[in-house]
C-alpha positions as CSV (number, residue, x, y, z in Angstrom):
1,X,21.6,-24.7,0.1
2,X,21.1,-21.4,2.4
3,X,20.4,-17.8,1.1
4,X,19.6,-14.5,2.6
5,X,17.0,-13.2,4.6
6,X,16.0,-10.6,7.0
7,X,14.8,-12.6,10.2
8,X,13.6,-10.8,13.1
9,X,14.1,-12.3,16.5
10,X,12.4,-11.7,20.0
11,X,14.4,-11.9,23.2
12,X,12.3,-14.0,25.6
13,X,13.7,-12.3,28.7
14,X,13.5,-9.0,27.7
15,X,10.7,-8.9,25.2
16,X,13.0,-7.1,22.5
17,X,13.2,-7.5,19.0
18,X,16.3,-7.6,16.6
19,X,16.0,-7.5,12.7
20,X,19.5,-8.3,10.9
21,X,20.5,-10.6,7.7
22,X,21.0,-14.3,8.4
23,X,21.2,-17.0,6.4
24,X,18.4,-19.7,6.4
25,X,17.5,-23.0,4.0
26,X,13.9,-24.0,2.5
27,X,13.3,-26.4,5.1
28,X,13.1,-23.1,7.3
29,X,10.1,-22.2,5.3
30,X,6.8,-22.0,6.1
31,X,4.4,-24.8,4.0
32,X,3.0,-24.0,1.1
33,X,2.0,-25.2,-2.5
34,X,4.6,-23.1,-4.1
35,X,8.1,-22.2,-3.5
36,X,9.1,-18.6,-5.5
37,X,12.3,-17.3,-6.3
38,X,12.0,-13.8,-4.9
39,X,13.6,-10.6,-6.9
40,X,11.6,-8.2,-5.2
41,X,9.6,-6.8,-2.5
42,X,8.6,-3.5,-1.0
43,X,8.8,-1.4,2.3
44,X,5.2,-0.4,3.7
45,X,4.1,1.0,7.0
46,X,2.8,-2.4,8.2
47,X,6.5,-3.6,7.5
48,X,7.8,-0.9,9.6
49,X,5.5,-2.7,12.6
50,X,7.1,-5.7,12.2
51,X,10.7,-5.1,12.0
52,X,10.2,-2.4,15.0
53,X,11.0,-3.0,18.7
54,X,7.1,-3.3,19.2
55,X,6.2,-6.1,17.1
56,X,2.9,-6.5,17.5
57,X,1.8,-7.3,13.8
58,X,4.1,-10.5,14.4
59,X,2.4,-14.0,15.3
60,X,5.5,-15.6,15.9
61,X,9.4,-15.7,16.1
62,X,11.7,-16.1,14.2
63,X,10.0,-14.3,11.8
64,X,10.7,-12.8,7.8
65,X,8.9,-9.6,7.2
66,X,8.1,-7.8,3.8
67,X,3.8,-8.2,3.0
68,X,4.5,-8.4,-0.7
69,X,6.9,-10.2,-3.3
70,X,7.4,-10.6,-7.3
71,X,9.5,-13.1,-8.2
72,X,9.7,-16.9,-10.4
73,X,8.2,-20.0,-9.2
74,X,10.6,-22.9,-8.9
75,X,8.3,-25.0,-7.9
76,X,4.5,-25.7,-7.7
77,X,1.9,-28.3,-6.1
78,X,-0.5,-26.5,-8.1
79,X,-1.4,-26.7,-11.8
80,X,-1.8,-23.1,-12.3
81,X,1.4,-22.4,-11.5
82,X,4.6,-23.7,-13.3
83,X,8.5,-23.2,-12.7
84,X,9.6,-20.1,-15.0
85,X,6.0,-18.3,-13.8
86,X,6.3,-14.7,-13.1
87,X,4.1,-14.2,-9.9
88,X,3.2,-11.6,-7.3
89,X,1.4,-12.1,-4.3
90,X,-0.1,-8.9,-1.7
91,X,-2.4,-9.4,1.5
92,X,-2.9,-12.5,3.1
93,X,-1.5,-11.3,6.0
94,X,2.3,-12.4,4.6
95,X,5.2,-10.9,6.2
96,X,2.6,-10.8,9.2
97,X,1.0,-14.4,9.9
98,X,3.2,-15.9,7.4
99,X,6.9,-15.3,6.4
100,X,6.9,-12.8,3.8
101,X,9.4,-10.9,0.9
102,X,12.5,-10.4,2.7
103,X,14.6,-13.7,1.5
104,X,15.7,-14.6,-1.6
105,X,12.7,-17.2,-1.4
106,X,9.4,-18.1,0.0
107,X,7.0,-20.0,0.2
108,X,2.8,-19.7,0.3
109,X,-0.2,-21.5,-1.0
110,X,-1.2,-20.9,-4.8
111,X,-4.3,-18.8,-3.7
112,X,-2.3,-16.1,-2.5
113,X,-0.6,-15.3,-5.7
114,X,-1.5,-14.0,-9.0
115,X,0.3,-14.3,-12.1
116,X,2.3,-11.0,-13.2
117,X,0.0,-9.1,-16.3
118,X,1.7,-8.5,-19.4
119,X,3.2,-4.9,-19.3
120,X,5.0,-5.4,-15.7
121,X,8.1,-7.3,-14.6
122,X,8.6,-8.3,-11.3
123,X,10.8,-4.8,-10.2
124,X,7.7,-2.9,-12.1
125,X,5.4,-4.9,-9.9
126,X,7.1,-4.4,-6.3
127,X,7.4,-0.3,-7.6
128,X,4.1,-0.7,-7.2
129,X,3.3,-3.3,-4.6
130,X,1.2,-3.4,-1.7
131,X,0.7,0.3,-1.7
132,X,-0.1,0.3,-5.6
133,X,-2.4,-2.5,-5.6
134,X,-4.2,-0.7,-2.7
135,X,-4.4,2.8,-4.6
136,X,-6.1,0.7,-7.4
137,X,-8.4,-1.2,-5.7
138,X,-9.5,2.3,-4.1
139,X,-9.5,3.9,-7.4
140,X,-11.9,1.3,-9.2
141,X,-14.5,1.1,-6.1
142,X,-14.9,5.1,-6.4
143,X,-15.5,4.2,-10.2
144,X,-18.1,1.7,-9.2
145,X,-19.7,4.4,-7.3
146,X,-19.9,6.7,-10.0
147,X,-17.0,8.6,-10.2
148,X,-15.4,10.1,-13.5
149,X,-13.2,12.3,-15.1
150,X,-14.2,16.0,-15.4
151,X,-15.8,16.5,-12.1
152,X,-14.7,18.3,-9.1
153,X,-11.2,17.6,-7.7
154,X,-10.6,14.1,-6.1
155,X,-8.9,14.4,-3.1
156,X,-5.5,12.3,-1.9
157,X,-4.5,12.7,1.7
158,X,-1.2,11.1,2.7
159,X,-0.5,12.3,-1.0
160,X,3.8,11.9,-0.2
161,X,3.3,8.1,0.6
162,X,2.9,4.7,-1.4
163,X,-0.4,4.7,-1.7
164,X,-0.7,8.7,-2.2
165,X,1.7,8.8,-4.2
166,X,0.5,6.2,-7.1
167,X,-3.1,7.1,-6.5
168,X,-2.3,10.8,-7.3
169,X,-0.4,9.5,-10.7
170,X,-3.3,6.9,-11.9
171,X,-6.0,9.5,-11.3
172,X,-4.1,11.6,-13.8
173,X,-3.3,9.8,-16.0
174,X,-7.2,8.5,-16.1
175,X,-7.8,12.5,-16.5
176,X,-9.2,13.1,-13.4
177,X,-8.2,16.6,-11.3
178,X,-5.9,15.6,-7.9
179,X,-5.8,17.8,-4.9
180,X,-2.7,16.6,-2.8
181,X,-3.1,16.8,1.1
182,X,0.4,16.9,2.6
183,X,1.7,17.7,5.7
184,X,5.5,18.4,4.2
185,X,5.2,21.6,2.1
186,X,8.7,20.6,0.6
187,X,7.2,17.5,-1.1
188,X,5.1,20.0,-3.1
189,X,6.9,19.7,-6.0
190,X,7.2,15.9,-5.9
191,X,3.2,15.6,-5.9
192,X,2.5,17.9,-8.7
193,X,5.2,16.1,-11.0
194,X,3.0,13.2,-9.9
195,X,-0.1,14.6,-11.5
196,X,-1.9,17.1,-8.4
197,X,-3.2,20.4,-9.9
198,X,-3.7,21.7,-5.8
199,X,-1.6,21.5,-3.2
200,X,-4.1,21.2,0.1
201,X,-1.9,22.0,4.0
202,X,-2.6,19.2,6.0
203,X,-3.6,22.1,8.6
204,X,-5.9,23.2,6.7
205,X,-8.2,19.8,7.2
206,X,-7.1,19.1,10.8
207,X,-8.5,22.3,12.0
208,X,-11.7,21.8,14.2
209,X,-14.7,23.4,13.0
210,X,-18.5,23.0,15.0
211,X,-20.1,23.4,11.5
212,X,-22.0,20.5,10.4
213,X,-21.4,20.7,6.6
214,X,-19.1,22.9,4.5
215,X,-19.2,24.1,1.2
216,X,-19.0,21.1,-1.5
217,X,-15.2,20.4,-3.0
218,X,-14.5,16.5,-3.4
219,X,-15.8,14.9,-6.3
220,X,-13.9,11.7,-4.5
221,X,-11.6,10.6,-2.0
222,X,-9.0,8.5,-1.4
223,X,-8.2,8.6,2.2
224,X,-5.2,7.2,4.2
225,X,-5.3,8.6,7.1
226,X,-8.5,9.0,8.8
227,X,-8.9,10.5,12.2
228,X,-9.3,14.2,12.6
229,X,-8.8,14.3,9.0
230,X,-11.9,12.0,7.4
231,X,-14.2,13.9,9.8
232,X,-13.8,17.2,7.7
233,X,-13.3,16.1,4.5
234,X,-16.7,14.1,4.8
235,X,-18.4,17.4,5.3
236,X,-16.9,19.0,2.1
237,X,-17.9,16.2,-0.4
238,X,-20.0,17.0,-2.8
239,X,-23.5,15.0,-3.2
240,X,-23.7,11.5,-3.8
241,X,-20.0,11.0,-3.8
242,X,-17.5,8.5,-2.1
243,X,-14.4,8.4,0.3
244,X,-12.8,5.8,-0.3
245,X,-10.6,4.8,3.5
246,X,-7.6,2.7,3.4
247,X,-5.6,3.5,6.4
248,X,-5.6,4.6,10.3
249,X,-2.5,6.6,10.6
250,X,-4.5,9.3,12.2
251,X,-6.5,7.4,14.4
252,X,-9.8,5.0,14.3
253,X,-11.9,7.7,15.8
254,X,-13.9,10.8,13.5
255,X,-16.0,13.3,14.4
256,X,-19.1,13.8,13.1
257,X,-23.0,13.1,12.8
258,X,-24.7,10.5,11.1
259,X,-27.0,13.1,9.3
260,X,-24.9,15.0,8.0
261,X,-23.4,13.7,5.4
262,X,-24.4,10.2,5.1
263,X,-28.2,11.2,5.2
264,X,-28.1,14.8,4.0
265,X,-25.7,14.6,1.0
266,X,-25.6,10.7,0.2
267,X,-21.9,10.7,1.1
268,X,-20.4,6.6,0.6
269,X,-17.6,6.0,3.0
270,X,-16.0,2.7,1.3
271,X,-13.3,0.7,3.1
272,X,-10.8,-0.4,0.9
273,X,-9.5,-4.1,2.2
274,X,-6.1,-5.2,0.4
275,X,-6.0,-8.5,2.3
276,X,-8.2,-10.6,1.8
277,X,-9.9,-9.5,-2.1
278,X,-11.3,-12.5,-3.9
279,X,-8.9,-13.7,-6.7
280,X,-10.7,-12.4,-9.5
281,X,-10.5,-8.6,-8.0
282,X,-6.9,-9.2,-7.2
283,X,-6.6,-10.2,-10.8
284,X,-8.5,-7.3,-12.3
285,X,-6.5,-5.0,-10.2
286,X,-3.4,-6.1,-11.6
287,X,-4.5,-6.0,-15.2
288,X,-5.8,-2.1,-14.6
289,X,-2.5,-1.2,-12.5
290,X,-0.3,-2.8,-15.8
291,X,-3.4,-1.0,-18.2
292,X,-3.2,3.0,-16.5
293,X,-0.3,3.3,-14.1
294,X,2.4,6.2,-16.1
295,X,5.3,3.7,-15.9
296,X,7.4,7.3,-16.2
297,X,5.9,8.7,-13.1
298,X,6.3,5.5,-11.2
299,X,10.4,5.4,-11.9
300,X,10.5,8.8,-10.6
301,X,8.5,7.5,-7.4
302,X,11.6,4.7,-6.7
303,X,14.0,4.5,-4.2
304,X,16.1,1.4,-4.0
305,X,17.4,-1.0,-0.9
306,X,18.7,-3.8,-0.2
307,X,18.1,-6.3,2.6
308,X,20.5,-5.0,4.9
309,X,18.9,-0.7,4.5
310,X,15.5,-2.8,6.2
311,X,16.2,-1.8,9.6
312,X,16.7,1.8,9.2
313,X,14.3,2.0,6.7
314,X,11.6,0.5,8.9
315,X,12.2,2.6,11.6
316,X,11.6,5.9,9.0
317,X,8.2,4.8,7.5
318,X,7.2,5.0,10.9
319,X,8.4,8.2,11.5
320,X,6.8,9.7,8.3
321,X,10.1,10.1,6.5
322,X,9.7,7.9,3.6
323,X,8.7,9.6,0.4
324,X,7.0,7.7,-2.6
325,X,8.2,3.6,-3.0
326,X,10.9,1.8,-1.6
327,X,11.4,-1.5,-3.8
328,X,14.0,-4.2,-2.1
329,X,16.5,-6.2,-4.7
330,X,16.5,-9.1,-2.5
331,X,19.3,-10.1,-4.0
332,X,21.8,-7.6,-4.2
């Protein structure tokens, strides 16, 4: 029996890639102690890589994209996981590595997965997905560093995207205050719906300043950007606090000293990992994202696709043009 699934191929003369819907069989699949019926996945930046013309994220062709999936296991090697489980599996480097979310099944080893909390159904889950689960592991290693409600704004950069946009909606929900940092002054709106109490300019913390320090703002920061970026906000946090970094789309490279503010105010710069976290963080994640995620806020963050909307779509999260979460009903 064959079913659908977005394969990207490579041209070996010319190098090019080509994303479209095919139709492939479980023997294509990769091996794997358990095979999942897929409902769901997600579109995220790293996504966007693979179904581009560049590639690079991709090991080897043919290849299925999509990093995450929710879905029911049909069958299982493992005796954690029966037929009828509700399962969803991030990181791992799936849809990278190893074929990922865009068929209507797949296939991956019963370490990768964890089994859906109660409070979330697989549609629920993929809402919020990669980008979720990373907003949430970022969220609880600030809290392990001391942050809490009733302190000094926390700061979101990238505030219109996945991660931004979840982050911004958890932290509010928890009763912290959220300073948005966009770049699109129309998606204002959008982000204080979300929960953000400040709009911040993305001009405004791209601007090059020589001083050393600035006055102290940032009880907290989630940061997805880096770059230019990071290297100011580190000098406006306030003492003792922690940027928490989960992406590069600014650049690797920030400007600053070591002194100031890792020695002079104390200042933690965390890197938030959503690959490779130990199952019981992966776990515990889930269970707070099904605990404090606004289910209300997260509809309002959903755009729906189908398989065949994958190509354009990964060409726009590349360009910036993809607001809140994209969740893929595999099977319509």
């Amino acid at each position: 029996m064959t079913f659908n699934a977005l394969v990207v191929k490579k041209d070996e003369d010319s190098g090019k890639t080509s994303a479209a819907v095919a139709q492939i069989s479980e023997s294509d699949l990769p091996d794997g102690d358990v095979t999942v019926a897929v409902e769901y996945s997600t579109v995220n930046y790293k996504d966007g890589l693979c179904i581009g013309p560049g590639g690079g994220l991709v090991r080897k062709y043919p290849h299925v994209p999509g990093i995450d999936f929710a879905g029911t296991v049909e069958t299982s090697s493992d005796e954690r996981y029966k037929p009828g489980d509700k399962v969803v599996l991030t990181g791992w480097r799936v849809g990278e590595a190893h074929w990922g979310g865009y068929a209507q099944k797949a296939r991956a080893r019963a370490d990768w997965l964890v089994p859906l909390p109660g409070g979330l159904d697989t549609r629920r889950a993929m809402a919020v997905g990669t980008a979720g689960f990373t907003a949430m592991l970022a969220i609880m290693a600030l809290e392990d560093h001391g942050l809490k409600p009733g302190s000094a704004p926390v700061l979101v950069t990238g505030a219109a995207g996945g991660v931004g946009s979840v982050a911004i909606a958890t932290l509010a929900q928890l009763g912290y205050e959220v300073a948005a940092v966009t770049g699109r002054p129309e998606t204002g709106d959008y982000l204080k719906d979300l929960g953000a109490s400040q709009i911040v300019a993305r001009e405004d913390l791209t601007e090059v300043t020589r001083k050393p320090l600035e006055a102290e703002q940032w009880s907290g920061c989630i940061d997805a950007v880096a770059g230019a970026m990071l290297g100011r906000v580190l000098k406006q946090m306030h003492y003792g606090s922690s940027v928490a970094a989960i992406g590069l789309a600014g650049g690797a490279a920030i400007e600053g000293a070591l002194i100031t503010p890792f020695i002079l105010r104390g200042v933690n710069l965390l890197g938030i990992d959503s690959v490779m976290q130990p199952y019981a963080r992966r776990l515990e994640a889930w269970k707070r994202v099904a605990q404090d995620l606004p289910m209300e806020k997260l509809e309002a963050m959903v755009q729906p696709a189908t398989l065949s909307d994958l190509p354009d779509l990964g060409r726009d999260i590349l360009k910036g043009q993809v607001k809140g979460r994209i969740v893929v009903d595999v099977n319509a």
